[in-house]
C-alpha positions in Angstrom: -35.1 49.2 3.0 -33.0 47.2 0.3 -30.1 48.3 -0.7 -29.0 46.6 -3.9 -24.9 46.7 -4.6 -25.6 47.3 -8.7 -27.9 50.1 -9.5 -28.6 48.3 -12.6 -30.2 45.3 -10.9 -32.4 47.9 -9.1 -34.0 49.0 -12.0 -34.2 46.3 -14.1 -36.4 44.8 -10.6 -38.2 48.1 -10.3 -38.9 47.6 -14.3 -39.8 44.1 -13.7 -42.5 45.0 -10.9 -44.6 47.6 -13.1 -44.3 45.5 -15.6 -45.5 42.3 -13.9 -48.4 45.0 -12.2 -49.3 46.1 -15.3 -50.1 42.6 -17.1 -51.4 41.1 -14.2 -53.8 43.7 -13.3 -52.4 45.2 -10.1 -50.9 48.3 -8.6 -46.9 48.1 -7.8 -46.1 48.8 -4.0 -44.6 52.3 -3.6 -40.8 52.3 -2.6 -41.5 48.0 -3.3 -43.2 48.4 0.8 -40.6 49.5 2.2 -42.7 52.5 3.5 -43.8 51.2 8.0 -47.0 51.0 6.4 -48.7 47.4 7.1 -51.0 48.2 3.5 -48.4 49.3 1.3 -46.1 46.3 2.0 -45.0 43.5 -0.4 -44.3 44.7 -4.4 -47.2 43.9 -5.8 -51.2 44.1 -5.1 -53.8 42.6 -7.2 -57.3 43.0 -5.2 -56.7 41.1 -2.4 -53.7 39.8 -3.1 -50.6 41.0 -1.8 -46.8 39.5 -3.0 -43.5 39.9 -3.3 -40.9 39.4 -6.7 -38.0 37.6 -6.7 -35.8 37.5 -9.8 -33.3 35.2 -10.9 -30.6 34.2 -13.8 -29.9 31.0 -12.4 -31.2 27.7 -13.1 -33.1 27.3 -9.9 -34.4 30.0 -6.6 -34.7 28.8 -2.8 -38.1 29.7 -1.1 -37.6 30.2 2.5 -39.7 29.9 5.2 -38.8 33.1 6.2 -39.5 34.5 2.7 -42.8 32.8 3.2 -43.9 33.9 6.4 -42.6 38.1 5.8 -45.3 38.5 3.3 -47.6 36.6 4.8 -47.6 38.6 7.9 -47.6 41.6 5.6 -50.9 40.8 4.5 -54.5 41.7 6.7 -56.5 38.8 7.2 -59.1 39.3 4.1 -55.4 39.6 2.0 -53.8 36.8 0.3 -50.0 36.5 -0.2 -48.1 35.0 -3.0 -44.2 35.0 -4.3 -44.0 35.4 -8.1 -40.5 34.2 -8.9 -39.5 35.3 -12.5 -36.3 32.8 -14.2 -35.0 35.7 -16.5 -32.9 33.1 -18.7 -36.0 30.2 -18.8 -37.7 29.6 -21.9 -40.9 31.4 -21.8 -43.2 28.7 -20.9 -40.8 28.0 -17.6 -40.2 31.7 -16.9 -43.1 32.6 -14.4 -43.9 30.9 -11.0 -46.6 32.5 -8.8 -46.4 30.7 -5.6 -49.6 30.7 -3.1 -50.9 28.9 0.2 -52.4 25.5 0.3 -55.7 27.6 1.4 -55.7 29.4 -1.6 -54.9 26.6 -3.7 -57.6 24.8 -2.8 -60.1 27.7 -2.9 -59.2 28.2 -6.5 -59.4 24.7 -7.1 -62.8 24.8 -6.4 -63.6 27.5 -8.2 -61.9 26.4 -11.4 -63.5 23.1 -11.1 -67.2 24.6 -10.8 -66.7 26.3 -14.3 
């Protein structure tokens, strides 16, 4: 389970995560997945695809392999993962990152290009 060292950053990124649900039209993991439960892992599901938030106030975040390969392994194999990385003090049009697999990339690639 996380522990966070300011209770405030905790619920401004408990905030952040319904939020982020909400408008992107999933469901926010209970407890963020912290719960031994391979389905209600990652913060965030939107049909079949399952993610984790990372927040930031600096100018730039590191993606880790590792960071990469947790919620990927969180995910059954008809789930896809992604990291949404929110910049808190970007300009709007900067502020949002979803990050997803080359696979997934190129399957929405060609369905954005068969519209």
């Amino acid at each position: 389970m996380r522990r966070f060292k300011d209770e405030n950053l905790k619920k401004q990124t408990n905030k952040l995560e319904k939020q982020l649900s909400k408008r992107l039209g999933g469901l926010k993991q209970p407890v963020s997945g912290a719960l031994n439960n391979k389905k209600l892992k990652g913060d965030i599901r939107i049909g079949k695809l399952k993610g984790d938030v990372k927040m930031t106030s600096k100018k730039s975040f590191t993606i880790t392999q590792d960071m990469l390969q947790k919620i990927s392994n969180e995910c059954y194999l008809d789930e896809y993962p992604f990291l949404y990385i929110v910049f808190t003090n970007a300009p709007k049009v900067f502020r949002e990152w979803a990050i997803i697999s080359g696979d997934l990339f190129n399957e929405f690639k060609k369905w954005f290009n068969s519209r």
